[in-house]
C-alpha positions as CSV (number, residue, x, y, z in Angstrom):
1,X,-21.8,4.0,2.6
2,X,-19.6,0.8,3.7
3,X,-21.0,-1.0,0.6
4,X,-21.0,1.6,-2.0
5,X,-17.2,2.0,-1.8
6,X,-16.9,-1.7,-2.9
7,X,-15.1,-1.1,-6.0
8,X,-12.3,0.7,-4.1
9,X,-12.2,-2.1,-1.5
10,X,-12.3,-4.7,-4.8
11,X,-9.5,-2.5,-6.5
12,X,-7.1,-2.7,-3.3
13,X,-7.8,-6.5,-2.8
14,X,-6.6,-7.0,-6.5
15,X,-3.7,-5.2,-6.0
16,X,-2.8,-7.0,-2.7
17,X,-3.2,-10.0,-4.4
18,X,-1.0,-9.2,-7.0
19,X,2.0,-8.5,-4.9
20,X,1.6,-11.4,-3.0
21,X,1.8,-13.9,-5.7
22,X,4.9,-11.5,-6.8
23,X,6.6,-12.4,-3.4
24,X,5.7,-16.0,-3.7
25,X,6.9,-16.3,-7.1
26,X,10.3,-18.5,-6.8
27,X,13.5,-17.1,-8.4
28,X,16.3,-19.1,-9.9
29,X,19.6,-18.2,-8.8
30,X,23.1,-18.6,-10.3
31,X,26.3,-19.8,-8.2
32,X,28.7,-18.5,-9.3
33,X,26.4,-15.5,-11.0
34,X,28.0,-16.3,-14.3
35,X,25.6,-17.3,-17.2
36,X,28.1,-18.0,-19.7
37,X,30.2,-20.9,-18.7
38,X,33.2,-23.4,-20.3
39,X,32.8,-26.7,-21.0
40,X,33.7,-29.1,-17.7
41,X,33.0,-26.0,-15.6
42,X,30.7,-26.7,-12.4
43,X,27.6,-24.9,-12.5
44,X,24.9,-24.5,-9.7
45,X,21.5,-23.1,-9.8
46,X,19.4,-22.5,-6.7
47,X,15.7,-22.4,-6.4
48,X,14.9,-20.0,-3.6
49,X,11.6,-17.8,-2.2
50,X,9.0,-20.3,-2.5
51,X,8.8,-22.7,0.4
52,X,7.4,-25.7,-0.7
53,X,4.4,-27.3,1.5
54,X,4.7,-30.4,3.3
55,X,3.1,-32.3,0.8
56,X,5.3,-30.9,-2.4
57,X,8.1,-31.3,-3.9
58,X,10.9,-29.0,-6.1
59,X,10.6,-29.7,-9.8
60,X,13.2,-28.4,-12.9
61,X,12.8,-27.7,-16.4
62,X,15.4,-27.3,-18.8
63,X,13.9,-25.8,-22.2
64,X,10.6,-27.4,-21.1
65,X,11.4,-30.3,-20.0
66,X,11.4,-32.2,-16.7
67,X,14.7,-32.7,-14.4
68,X,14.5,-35.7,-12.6
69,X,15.4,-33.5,-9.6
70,X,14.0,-32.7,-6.6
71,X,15.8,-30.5,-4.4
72,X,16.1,-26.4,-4.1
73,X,19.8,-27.0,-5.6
74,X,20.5,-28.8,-8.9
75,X,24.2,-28.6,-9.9
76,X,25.6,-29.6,-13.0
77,X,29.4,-31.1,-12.5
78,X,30.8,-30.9,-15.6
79,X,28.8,-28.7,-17.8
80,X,28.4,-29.5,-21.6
81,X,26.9,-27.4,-24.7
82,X,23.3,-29.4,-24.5
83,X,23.0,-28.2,-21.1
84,X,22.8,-24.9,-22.3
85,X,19.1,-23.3,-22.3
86,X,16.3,-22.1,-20.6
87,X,16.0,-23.3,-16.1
88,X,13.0,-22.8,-14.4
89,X,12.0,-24.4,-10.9
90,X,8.7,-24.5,-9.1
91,X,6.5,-26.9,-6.6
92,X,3.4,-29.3,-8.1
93,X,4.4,-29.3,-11.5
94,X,5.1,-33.0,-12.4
95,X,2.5,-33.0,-15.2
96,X,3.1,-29.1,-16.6
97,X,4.4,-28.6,-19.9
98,X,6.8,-25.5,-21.1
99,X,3.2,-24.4,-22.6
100,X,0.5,-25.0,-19.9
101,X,0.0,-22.0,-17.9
102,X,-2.5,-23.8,-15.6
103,X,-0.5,-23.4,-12.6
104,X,2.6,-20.6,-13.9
105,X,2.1,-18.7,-10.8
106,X,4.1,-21.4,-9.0
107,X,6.7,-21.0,-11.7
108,X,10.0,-18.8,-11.7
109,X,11.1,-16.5,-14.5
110,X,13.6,-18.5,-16.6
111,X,17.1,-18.2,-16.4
112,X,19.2,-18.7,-19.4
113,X,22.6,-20.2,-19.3
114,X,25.4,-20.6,-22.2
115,X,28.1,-23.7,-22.2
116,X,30.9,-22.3,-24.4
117,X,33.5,-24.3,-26.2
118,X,37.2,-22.2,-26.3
119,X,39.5,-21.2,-24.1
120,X,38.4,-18.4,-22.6
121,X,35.2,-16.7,-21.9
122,X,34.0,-12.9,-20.7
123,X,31.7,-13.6,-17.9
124,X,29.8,-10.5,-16.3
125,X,27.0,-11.1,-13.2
126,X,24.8,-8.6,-15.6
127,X,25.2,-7.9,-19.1
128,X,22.2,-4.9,-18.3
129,X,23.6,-2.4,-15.5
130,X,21.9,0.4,-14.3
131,X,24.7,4.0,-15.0
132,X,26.1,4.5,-11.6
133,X,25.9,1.0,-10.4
134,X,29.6,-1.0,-9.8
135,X,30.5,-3.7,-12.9
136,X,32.0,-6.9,-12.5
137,X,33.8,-8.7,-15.1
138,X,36.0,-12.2,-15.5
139,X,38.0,-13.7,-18.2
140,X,37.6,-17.2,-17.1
141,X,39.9,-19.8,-18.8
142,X,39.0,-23.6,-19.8
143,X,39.8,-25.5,-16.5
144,X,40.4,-22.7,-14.4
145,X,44.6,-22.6,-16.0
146,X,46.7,-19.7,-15.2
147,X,45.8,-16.4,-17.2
148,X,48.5,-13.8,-17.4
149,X,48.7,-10.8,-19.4
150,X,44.8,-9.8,-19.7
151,X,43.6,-7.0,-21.7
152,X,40.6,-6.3,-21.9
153,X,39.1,-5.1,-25.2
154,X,36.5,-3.1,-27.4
155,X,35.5,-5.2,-30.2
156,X,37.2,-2.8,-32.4
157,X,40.2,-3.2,-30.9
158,X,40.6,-0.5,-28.3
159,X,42.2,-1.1,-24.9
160,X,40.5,-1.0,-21.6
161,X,42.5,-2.7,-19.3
162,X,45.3,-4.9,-18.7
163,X,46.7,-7.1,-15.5
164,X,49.8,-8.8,-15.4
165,X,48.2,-11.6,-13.6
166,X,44.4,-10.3,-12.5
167,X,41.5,-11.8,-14.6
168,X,39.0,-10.0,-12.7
169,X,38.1,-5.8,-13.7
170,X,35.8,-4.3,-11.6
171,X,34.6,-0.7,-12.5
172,X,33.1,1.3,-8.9
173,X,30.3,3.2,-11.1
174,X,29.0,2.3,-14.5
175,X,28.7,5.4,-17.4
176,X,26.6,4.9,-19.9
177,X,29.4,5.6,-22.9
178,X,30.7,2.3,-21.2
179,X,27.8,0.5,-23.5
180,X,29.1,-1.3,-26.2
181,X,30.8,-4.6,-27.3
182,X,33.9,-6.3,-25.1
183,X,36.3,-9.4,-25.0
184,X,39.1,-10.6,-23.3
185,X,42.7,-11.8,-24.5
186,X,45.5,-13.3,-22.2
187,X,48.4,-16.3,-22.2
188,X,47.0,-20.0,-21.2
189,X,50.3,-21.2,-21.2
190,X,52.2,-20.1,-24.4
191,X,49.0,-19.8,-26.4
192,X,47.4,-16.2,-27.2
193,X,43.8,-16.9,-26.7
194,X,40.9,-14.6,-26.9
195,X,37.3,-14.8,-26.0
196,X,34.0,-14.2,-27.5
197,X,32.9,-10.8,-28.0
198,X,29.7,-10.0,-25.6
199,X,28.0,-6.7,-25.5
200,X,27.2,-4.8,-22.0
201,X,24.7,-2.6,-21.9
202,X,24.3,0.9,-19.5
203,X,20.9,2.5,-19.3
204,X,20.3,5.8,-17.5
205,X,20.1,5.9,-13.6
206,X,16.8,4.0,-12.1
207,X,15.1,7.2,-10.6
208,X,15.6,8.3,-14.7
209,X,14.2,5.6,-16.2
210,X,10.2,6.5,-16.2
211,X,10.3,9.8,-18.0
212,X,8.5,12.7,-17.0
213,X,5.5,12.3,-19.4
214,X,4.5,9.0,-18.5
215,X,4.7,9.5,-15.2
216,X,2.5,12.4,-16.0
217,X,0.5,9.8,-18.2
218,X,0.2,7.4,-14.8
219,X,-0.9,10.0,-12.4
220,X,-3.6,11.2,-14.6
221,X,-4.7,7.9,-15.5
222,X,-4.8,7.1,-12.0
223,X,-6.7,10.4,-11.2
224,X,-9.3,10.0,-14.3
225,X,-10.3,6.6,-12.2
226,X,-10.5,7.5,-8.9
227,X,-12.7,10.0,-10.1
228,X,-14.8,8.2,-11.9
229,X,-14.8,5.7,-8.5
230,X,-15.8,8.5,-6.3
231,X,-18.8,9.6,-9.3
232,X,-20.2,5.9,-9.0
233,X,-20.4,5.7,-5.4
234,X,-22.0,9.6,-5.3
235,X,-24.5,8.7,-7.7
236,X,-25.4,5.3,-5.9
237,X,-25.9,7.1,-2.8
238,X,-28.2,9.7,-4.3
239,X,-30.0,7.0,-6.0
240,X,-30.4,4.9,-2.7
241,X,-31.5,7.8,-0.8
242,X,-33.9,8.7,-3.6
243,X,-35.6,5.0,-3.7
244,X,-35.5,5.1,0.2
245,X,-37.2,8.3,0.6
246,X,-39.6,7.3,-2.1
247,X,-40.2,4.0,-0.6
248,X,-41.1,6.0,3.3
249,X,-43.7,8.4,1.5
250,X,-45.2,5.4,-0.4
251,X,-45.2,3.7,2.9
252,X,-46.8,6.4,4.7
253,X,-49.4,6.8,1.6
254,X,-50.4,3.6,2.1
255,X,-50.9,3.5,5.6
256,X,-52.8,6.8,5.8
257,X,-55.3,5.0,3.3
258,X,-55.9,2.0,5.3
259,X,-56.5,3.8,8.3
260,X,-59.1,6.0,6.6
261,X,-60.9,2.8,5.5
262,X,-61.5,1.5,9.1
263,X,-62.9,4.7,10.5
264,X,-65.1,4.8,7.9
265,X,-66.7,1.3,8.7
């Protein structure tokens, strides 16, 4: 009975498989989290959950192409618009391509960062946000100069929020009617800047997300194949038990013959 459950054993190795190239998958981090950056800002990204082996090195690619750098940190000093794009980081990849998937598994999931030119910029840590989870935003100037008198704006030209000196809004709990398009205006100076408008985005809470009707979908799904599992491995033990019962009456046929031969002689 061991064997004939095979394809459950097979289904659950898969599956174990799966998650553990999942956890060795490396991730490219951002420090600061902000993916839309100034020109001449300092920008470091960090290549972390996959240790490399002894005998392997860290590789980059930016939109494709090869970094020559080696290490789990690559920082760019003083950022500029062509290093805008696509990061990834991973080990033994000196001679992959953007387009070879021979060894992707040892690949993270890009990360894409934006060099702006202006004065100021509307940075977020995540421009998707769960509803009910907190939100962080920054009007960030060129250079890191003084900001004062920050409002914060709909693109239609609605107010949100203004500081006196504060760049920084932080919102405890996320609603979704807070979806839509933002920017930020303040004083560099004497000059009234703004930023680029960006759009944040509020989906429903996490536990909400899989509606009731797929999850309906998945259970039955996954109900329709364990029970066609559990017909297979009924009808291959019938079937041995048939061909082994068969094979004993054959046997004893057989041997009830031969016997009857040598008594005759």
């Amino acid at each position: 009975m061991g064997q004939l459950l095979s394809p459950v054993a097979l289904l659950l190795l898969v599956s174990a498989a799966s998650r553990a190239a999942e956890v060795l998958k490396p991730v490219v981090l951002l420090d600061p989290p902000w993916d839309r950056v100034l020109q001449e800002d300092r920008v470091t990204l960090k290549c972390q959950g996959f240790p490399p082996a002894a005998n392997s090195s860290i590789q980059w690619l930016h939109n494709g192409s090869l970094i020559s750098s080696h290490t789990p940190t690559y920082t760019i000093r003083s950022a500029r618009a062509e290093d805008s794009g696509e990061y990834r980081c991973g080990t033994n990849i000196s001679n992959l391509s953007f387009n070879i998937s021979s060894n992707i598994s040892s690949l993270s999931d890009p990360v894409q960062l934006q060099v702006r030119v202006g004065w100021l910029v509307l940075q977020a840590a995540r421009w998707v946000i769960q509803e009910g989870e907190p939100i962080h935003l920054r009007c960030h100037s060129w250079r890191n100069k003084c900001v004062q008198k920050v409002t914060y704006l709909h693109a239609d030209g609605r107010g949100v929020k203004y500081f006196h000196n504060n760049t920084d809004l932080h919102i405890p709990e996320a609603k979704h009617t807070f979806s839509g398009s933002y920017f930020c205006r303040g004083l560099v100076g004497k000059k009234n800047v703004s930023s680029e408008t960006v759009i944040i985005t509020v989906q429903g809470a996490a536990n909400a997300s899989i509606s009731p009707s797929v999850l309906s979908w998945h259970l039955i799904a996954f109900g329709l194949v364990m029970g066609l599992l559990l017909a297979v491995d009924t009808a291959l033990y019938f079937s041995v038990k048939r061909d082994l019962r068969s094979s004993l009456n054959t046997r004893k046929d057989y041997t009830f013959g031969w016997s009857k031969d040598i008594l005759d002689k």
